[in-house]
C-alpha positions in Angstrom: -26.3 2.3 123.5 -26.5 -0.6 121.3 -27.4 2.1 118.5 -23.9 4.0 119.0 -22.4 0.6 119.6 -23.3 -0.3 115.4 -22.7 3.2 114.3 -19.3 2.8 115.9 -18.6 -0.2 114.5 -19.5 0.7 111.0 -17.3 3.5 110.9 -14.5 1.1 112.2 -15.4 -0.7 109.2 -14.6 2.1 107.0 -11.7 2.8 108.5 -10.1 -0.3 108.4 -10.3 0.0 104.8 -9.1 2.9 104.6 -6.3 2.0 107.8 -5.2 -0.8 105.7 -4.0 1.7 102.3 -1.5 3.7 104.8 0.9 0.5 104.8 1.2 2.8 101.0 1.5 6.3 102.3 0.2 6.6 98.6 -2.8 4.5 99.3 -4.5 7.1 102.4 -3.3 10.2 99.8 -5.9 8.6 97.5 -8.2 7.7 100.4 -8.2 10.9 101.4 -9.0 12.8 98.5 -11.8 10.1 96.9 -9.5 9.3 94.3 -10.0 5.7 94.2 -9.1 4.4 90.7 -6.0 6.5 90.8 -5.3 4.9 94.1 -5.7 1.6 92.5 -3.5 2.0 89.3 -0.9 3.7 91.9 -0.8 0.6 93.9 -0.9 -2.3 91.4 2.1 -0.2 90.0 4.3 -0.4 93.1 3.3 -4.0 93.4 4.4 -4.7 89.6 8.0 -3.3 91.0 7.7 -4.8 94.1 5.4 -8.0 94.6 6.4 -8.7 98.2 5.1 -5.6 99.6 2.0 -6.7 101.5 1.5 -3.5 102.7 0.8 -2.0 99.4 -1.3 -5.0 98.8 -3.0 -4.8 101.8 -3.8 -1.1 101.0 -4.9 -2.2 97.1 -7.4 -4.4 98.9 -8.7 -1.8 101.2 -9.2 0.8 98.3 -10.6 -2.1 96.2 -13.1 -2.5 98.9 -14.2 0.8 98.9 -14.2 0.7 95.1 -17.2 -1.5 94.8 -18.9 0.2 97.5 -18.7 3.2 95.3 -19.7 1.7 92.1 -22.6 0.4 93.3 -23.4 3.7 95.1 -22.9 5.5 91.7 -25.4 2.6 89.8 -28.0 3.2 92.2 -28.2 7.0 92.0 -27.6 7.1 87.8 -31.0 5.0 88.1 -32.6 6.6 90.2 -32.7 4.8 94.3 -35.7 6.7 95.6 -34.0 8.1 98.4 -36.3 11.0 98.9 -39.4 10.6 96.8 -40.4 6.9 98.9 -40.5 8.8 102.0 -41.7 12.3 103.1 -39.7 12.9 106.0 -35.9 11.9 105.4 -33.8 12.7 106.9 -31.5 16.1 105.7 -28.2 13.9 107.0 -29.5 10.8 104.7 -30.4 13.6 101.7 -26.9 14.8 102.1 -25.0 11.7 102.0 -27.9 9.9 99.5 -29.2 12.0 97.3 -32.3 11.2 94.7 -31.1 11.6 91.2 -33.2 14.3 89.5 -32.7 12.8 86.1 -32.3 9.3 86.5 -32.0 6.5 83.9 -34.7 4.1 83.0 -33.5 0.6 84.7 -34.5 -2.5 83.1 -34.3 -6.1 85.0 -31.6 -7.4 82.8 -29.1 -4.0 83.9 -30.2 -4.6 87.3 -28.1 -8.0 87.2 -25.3 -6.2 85.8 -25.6 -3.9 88.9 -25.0 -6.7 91.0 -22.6 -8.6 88.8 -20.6 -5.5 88.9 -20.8 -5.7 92.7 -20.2 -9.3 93.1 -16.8 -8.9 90.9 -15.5 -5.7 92.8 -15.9 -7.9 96.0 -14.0 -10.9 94.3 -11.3 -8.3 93.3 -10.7 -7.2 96.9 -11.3 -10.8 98.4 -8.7 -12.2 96.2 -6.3 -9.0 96.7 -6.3 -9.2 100.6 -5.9 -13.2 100.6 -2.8 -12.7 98.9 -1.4 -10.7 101.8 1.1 -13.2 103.7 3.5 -10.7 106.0 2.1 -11.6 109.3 4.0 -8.4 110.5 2.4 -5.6 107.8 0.7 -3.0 109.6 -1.5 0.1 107.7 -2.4 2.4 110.3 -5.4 4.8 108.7 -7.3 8.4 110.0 -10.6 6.1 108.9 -12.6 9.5 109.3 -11.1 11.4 106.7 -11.6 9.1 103.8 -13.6 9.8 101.1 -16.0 7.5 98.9 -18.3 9.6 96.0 -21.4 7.4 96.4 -23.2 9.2 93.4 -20.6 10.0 91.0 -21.5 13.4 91.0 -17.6 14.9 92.2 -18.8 15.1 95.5 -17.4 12.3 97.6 -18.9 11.9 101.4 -16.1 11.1 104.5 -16.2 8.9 107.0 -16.3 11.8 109.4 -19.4 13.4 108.4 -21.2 10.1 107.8 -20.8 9.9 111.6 -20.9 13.4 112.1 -24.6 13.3 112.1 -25.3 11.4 114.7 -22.2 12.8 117.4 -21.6 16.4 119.2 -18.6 18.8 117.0 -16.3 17.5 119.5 -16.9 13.8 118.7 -16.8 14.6 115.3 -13.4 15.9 115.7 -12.3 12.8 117.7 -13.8 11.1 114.5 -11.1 12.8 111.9 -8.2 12.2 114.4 -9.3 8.3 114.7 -6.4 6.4 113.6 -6.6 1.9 113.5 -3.4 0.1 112.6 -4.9 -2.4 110.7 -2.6 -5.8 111.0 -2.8 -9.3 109.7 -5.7 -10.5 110.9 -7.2 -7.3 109.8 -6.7 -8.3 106.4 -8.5 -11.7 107.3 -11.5 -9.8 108.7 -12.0 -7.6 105.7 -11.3 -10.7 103.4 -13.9 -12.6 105.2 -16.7 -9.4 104.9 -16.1 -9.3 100.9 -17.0 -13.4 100.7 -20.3 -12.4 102.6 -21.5 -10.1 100.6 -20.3 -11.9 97.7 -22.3 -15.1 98.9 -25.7 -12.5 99.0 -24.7 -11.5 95.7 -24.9 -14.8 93.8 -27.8 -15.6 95.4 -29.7 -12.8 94.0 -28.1 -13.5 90.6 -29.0 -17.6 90.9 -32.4 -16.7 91.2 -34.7 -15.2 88.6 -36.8 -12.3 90.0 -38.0 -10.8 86.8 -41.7 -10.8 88.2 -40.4 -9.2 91.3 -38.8 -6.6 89.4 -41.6 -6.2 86.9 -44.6 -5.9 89.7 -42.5 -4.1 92.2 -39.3 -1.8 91.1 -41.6 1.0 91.0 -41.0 1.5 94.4 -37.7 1.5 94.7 -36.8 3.0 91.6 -38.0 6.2 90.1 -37.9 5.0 86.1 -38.4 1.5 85.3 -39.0 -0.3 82.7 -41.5 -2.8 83.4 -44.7 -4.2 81.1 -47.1 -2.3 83.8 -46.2 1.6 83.4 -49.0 2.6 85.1 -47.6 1.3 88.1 -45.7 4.5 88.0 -48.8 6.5 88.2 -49.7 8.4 91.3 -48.6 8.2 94.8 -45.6 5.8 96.0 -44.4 7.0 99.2 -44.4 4.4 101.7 -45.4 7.0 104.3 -48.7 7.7 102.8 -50.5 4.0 103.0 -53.2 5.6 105.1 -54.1 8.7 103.8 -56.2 10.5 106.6 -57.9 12.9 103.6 -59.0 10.0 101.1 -58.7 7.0 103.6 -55.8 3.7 102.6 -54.0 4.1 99.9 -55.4 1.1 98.0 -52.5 1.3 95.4 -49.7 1.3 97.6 -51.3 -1.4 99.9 -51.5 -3.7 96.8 -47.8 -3.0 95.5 -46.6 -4.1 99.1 -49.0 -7.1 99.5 -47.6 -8.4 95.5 -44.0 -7.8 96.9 -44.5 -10.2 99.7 -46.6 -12.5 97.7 -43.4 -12.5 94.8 -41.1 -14.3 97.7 -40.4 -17.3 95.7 -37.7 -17.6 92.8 -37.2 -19.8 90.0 -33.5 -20.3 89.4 -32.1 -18.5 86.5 -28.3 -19.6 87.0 -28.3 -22.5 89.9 -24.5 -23.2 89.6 -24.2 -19.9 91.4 -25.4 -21.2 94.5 -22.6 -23.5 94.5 -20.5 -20.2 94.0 -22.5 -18.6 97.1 -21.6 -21.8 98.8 -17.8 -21.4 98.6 -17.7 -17.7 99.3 -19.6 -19.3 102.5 -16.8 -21.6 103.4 -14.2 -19.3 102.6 -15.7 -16.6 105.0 -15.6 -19.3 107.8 -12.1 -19.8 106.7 -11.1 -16.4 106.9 -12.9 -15.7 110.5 -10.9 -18.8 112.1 -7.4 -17.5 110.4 -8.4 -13.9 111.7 -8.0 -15.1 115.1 -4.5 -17.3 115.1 -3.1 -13.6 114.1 -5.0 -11.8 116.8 -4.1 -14.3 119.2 -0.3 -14.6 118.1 0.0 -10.3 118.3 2.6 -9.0 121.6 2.0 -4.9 120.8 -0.8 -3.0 121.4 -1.6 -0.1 119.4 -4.9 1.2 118.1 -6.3 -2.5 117.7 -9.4 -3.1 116.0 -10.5 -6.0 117.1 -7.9 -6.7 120.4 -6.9 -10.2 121.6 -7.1 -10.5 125.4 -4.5 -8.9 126.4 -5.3 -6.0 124.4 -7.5 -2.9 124.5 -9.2 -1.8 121.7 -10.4 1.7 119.8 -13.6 0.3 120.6 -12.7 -0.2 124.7 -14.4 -3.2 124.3 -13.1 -6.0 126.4 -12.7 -9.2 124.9 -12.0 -12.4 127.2 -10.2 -15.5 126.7 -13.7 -17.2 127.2 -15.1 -14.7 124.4 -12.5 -15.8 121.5 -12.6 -19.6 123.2 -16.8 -19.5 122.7 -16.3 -17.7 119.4 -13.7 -20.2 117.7 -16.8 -23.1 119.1 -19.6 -21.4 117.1 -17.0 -21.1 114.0 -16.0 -24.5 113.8 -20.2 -25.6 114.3 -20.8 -23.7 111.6 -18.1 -25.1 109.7 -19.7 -28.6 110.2 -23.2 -27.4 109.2 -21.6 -26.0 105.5 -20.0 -28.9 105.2 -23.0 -31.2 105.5 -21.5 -33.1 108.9 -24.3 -31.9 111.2 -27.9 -30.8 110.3 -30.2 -27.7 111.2 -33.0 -29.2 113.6 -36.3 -29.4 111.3 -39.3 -28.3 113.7 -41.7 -30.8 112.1 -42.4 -34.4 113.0 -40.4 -36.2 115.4 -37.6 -34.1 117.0 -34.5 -35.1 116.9 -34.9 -37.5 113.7 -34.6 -35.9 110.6 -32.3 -32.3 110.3 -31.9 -30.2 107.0 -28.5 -30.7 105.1 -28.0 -26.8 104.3 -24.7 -27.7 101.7 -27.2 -29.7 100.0 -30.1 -26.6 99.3 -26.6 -25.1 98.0 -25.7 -27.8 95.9 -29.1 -29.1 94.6 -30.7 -25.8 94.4 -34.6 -25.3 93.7 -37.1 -23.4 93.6 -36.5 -21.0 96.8 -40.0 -19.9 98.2 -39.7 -18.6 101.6 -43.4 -19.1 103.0 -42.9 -23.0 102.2 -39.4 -23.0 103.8 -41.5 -21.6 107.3 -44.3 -24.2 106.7 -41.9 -26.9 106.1 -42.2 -28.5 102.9 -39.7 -27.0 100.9 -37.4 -28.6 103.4 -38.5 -32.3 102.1 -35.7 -32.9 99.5 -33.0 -32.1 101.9 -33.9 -33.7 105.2 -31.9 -37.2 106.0 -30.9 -38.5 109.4 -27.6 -37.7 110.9 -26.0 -35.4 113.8 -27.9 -32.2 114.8 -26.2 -29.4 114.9 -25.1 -28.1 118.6 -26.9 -24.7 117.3 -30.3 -26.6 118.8 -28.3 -27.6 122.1 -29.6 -25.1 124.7 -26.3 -25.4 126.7 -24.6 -23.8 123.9 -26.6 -21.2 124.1 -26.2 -20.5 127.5 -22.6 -20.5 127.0 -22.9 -17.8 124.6 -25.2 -16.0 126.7 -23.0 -16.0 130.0 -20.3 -15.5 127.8 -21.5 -12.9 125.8 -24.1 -11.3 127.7 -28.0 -11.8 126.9 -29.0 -9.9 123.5 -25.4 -8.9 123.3 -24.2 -11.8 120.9 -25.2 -11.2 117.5 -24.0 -7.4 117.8 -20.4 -8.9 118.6 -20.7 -11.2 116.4 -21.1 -8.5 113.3 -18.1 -7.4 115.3 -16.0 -10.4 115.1 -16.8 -11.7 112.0 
């Protein structure tokens, strides 16, 4: 159940982009058909002749979304994502949708930032595009199942439908193609919000310098590397063959994986970028909190994605006063804890006397080593005294829990953003 729940939700999450282009009629034409930059262009020229249409915005943002989810789909395949070579048994639907280049390009470390780069500044294109939209009345209601993003750059662009399709009967996957969301306001929020997550991940990965990582491990995700040890590339590298029942454990493959753990620590390359991953933090909070004086304010009820209380959602999902109430708690404690007002509990020494400043391992970055972090001592330079955060108070928890149901709360909370 909780399975369907996420697959649900994730094509929701496509849709909304896509939901959020119809305000442009032009925008779910282009959606569509998988014709995303033409999309684009098409939209930044209606808003050249018309800059108060947020619902052409709105739609810009959504297709600018779906942009840099393509992009980075079509970098991974030109260099070679071992889709099918790292495992034996994958999936046909997975082969379909992700297909292993057969000629792939050789991928150093240094175009492996640029990968992410690009990533990181498709995001900051859509973030910026839907945080410009002001109408608190635009609507973009979208079929999310019919649009189209070409994840290999190939001329074959997958649809929402059949990415679900997989996994439903033929007469879900037709309920699938007619889904339609009307996207609203706070829609534009939610989606605004996702893009600074993944944004915030991004500059992380770019802060850090994992050159020895790449050099010791990309074999295995990557088919052509170029690294200072090719015979890394030599023999087997399927992760379904570390116990070979013919020639006994696959000493080569155990060793790549045991260096890959052992590599979990990072010098910083570029430490102001934390600060950057810092801000696209704060700015997500900012976005969830906005996201739900919209929902909240909304009177009609039609095809809602996320529904206030006295709505009912695609998802038939029923969401309480209590739920928002709890949910608008946890936002605003987690808005203190970025800000450096309350602390994360530290688990060693006396409890309740020291706490972790997290905006401070953001803002004095070191060296990030996640074995130390666990043990404790990478904590030192950022534990002082101060307010816990209400994240170590058990009753908070058990609000959560009655409110949300037991093991039901992070699932909604992907949800709800």
């Amino acid at each position: 159940m909780r399975s369907r729940f996420l697959l649900t939700v994730f094509a929701g999450t496509l849709l909304l982009s896509t939901h959020l282009v119809s305000a442009a009629p032009l925008a779910e034409e282009y959606l569509k058909t998988g014709q995303l930059s033409e999309g684009a262009t098409a939209l930044q020229a209606q808003l050249k002749k018309n800059p108060d249409d947020d619902q052409a915005r709105f739609g810009l943002g959504v297709i600018q979304f779906f942009q840099s989810l393509e992009h980075l789909g079509n970098n991974l395949y030109q260099y070679g994502l071992r889709t099918e070579r790292a495992f034996g048994g994958m999936p046909g639907e997975i082969r379909e949708v992700l297909p292993q280049n057969p000629a792939p390009k050789t991928l150093s470390y240094t175009e492996t930032r640029k990968i992410i780069q690009t990533w990181v500044n498709d995001l900051n294109a859509a973030e910026q595009t839907l945080s410009a939209v002001k109408d608190s009345d635009v609507k973009l209601p979208l079929h999310v199942g019919l649009i189209k993003v070409d994840l290999t750059g190939t001329g074959k662009p997958i649809d929402a439908g059949f990415l679900l399709g997989g996994f439903n009967t033929p007469e879900e996957q037709q309920q699938v193609a007619a889904f339609v969301l009307d996207f609203d306001r706070g829609d534009a929020d939610w989606l605004a919000g996702y893009c600074n997550f993944l944004c915030a991940w991004g500059e992380v990965l770019l802060a850090v310098d994992g050159e020895e990582m790449f050099n010791c491990t990309s074999h295995l995700f990557f088919e052509k590397v170029d690294t200072p040890y090719p015979f890394l590339m030599d023999g087997t590298r399927r992760f379904d063959t570390v116990y070979n029942p013919a020639t006994g454990v696959n000493r080569p493959l155990v060793s790549d994986i045991l260096a890959f753990i052992h590599l979990w620590r990072f010098e910083l390359k570029e430490p102001e970028r934390m600060k950057a991953a810092l801000a696209h933090l704060e700015d997500m909070q900012r976005h969830a909190k906005s996201m739900w004086k919209y929902y909240l304010a909304e009177t009609d009820n039609e095809n809602e994605w996320i529904p206030n209380p006295n709505q009912t959602g695609v998802l038939e999902i029923k969401v309480t006063q209590e739920m928002v109430d709890t949910w608008l708690v946890v936002l605003d404690e987690a808005g203190e804890v970025l800000q450096g007002k309350k602390l994360i509990p530290f688990w060693r020494g006396q409890p309740g006397v020291k706490g972790v400043n997290l905006r401070r391992v953001f803002t004095e970055p070191r060296k990030i080593d996640p074995f130390l972090w666990f043990q404790g001592t990478a904590a030192a330079p950022y534990l002082e005294k101060g307010t816990i955060t209400d994240f170590a108070n058990p009753e908070l928890w058990r609000r959560i829990n009655q409110t949300f149901g037991r093991n039901r709360f992070f699932t909604l909370a992907f949800w709800f953003n």
